[in-house]
C-alpha positions in Angstrom: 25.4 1.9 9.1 24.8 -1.1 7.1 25.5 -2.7 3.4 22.0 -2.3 1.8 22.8 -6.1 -0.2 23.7 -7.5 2.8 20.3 -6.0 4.7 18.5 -6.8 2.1 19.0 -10.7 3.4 16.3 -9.9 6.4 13.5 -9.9 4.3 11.6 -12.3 2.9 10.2 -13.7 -0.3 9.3 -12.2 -2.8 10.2 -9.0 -1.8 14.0 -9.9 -1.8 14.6 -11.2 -4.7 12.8 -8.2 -6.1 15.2 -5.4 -4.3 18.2 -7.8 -4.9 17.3 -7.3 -8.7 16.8 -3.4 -8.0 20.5 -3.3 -6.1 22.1 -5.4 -7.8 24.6 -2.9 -9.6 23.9 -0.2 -6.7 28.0 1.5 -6.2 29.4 0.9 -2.7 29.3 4.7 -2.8 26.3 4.8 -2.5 25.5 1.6 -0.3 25.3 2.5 3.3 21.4 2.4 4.8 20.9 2.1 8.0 18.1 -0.9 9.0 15.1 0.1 11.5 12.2 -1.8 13.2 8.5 0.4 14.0 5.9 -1.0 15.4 2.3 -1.0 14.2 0.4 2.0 14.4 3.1 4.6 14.3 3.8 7.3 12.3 7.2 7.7 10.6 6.9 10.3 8.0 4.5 13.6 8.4 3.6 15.8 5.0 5.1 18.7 4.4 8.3 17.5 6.4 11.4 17.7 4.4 12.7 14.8 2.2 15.8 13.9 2.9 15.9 10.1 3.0 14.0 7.4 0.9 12.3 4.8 3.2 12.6 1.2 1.6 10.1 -1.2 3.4 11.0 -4.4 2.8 8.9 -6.1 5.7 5.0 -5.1 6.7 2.3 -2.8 5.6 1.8 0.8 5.2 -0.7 3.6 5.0 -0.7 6.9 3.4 -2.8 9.8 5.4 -4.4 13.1 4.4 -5.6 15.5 6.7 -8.0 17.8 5.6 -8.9 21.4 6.1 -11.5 20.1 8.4 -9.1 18.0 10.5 -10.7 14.7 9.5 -8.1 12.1 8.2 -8.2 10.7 5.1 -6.6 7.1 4.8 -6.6 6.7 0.8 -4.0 3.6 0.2 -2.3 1.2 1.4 1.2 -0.4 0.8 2.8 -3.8 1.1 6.9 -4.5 1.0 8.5 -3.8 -1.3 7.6 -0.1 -1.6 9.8 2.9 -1.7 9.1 6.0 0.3 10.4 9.6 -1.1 11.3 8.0 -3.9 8.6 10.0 -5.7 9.4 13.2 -4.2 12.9 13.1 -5.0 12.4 12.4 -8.4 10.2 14.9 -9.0 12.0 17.6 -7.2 10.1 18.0 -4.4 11.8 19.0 -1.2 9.3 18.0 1.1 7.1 14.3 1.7 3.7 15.1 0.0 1.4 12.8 2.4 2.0 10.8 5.8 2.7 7.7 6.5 2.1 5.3 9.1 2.6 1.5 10.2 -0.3 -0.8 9.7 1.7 -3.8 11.1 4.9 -3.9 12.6 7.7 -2.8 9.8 11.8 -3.3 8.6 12.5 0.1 6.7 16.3 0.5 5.2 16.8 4.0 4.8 19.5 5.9 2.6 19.9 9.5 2.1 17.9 10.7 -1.1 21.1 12.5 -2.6 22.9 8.7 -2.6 19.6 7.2 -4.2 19.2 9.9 -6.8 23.2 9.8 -7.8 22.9 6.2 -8.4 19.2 5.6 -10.6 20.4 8.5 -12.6 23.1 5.9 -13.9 21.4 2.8 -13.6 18.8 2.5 -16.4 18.0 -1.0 -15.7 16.8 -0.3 -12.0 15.1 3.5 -12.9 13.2 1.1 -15.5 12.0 -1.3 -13.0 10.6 1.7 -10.7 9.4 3.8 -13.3 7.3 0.6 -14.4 6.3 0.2 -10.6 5.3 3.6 -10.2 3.6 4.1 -13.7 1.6 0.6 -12.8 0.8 2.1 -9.5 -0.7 5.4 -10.5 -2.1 4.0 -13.7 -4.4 1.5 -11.5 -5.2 4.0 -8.4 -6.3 6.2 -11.2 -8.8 3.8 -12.8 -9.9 3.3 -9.5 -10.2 6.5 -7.9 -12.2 7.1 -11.7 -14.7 4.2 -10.9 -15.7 4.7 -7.2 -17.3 8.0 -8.2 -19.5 5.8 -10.3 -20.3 3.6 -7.7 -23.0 3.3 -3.9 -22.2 2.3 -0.9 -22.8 -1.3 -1.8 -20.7 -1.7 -5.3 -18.2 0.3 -4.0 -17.7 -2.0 -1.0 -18.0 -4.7 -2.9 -15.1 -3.7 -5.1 -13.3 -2.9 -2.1 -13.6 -6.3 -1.0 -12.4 -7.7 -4.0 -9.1 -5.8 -4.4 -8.6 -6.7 -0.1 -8.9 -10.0 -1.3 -6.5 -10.2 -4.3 -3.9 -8.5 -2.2 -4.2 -10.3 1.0 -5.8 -13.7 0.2 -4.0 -16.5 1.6 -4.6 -20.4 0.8 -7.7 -19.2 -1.3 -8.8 -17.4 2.1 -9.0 -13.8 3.0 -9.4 -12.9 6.8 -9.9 -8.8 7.2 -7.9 -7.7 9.9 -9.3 -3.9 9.6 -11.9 -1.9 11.9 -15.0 -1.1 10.3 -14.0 2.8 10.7 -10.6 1.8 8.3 -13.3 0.5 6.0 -14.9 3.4 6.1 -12.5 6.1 5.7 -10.8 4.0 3.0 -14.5 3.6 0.7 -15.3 7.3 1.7 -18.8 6.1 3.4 -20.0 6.6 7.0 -19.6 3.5 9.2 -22.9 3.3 9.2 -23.5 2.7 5.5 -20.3 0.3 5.9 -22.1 -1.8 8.7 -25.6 -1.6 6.5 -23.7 -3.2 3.6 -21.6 -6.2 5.5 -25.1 -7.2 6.7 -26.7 -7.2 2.9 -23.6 -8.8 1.9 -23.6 -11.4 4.5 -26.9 -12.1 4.2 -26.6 -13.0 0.8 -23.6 -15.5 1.9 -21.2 -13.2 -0.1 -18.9 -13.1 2.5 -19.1 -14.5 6.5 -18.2 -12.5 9.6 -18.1 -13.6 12.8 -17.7 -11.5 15.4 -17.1 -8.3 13.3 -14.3 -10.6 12.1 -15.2 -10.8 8.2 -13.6 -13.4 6.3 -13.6 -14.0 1.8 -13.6 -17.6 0.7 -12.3 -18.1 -3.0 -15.6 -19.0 -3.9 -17.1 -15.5 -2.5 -14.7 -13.9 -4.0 -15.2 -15.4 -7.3 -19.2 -14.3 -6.9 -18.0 -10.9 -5.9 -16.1 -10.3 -8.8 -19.3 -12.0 -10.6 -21.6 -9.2 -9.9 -19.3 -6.6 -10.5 -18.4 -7.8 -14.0 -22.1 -7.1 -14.5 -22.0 -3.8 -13.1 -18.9 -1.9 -14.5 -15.2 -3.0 -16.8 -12.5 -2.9 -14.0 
């Protein structure tokens, strides 16, 4: 078992100085985590299993799965570090985790039994107000979002897809997708071969550049990106 302050030290920027802040008056009652390492692609929490423990990533990405009644699987958002996982359910009541969860690149979870989480936000207003503004921002947007893409075709909704990949992931006003075109797909709720259709258009129209499947989002396409869909919707 370790001190989750002192785990807290192997992570990086910004995420630490954001769970230091969350932590900071955390009792030592309620302190020991235990710090583990998963590799990309692997699943670490499945729905409906119970929730026991809250899952604090504080290095890598993640992605929450629905199966549905026909066995397809629904990938419907992603996460970056920091992020909280059970957090939710425990809040709420609910015994079990609601969706799955799995590694998009390799991951640092600390995990702490839900019973020592809830006993200590109950008392600590300052850090149930910093997650309770995290999870209202959270829902507030996915819900604006999940509200316009039924508004939108295959092409606007890609294009808005690209534009929130990019504001998420853009690095020295550059954005290379490291995602399959099926991801793409599953994620917009098109077939992959309205997904493919649409890189093309938007390619052709020097939107965006891909090489080798390999697409990549300059600041400046980005900039026309967000452009056009000014002209097409208020997001």
């Amino acid at each position: 078992m370790e001190d989750i302050l002192q785990a807290i030290d192997q992570s990086s920027e910004p995420q630490r100085t954001y769970l230091k802040q969350l932590f900071k008056h955390i009792p030592i009652s309620s302190r020991s985590c235990h710090f583990l390492e998963i590799e990309e692609d692997t699943k670490f929490i499945s729905a409906n299993e119970p929730c026991n423990e809250v899952w604090i990533l504080i290095e890598g990405r993640v992605r929450a799965t629905e199966e549905q009644i026909s066995g397809d699987v629904y990938a419907f958002i992603d996460f970056q570090a920091p992020e909280l996982f059970g957090e939710m359910e425990g809040l709420a009541g609910i015994p079990y985790y609601r969706v799955t969860l799995m590694t998009i690149t390799n991951c640092k979870f600390l995990i702490m039994p839900l019973h020592h989480y809830l006993n200590w936000i109950r008392k600590d207003s300052e850090a149930l107000f910093l997650r309770a503004r995290a999870i209202t921002s959270r829902t507030l947007e996915e819900s604006k979002n999940n509200h316009t893409y039924l508004f939108l075709d295959g092409m606007n909704r890609l294009m808005l897809y690209l534009i929130q990949y990019y504001r998420k992931f853009e690095k020295n006003k550059m954005c290379v997708m490291q995602i399959k075109r099926q991801q793409m797909a599953d994620e917009t709720g098109f077939s992959t071969k309205t997904v493919n259709r649409t890189i093309k258009k938007l390619s052709d129209q020097g939107l965006i550049t891909v090489d080798k499947r390999k697409i990549t989002i300059t600041e400046r396409q980005y900039e026309q990106l967000s452009a056009l869909m000014d002209q097409r919707i208020n997001y």
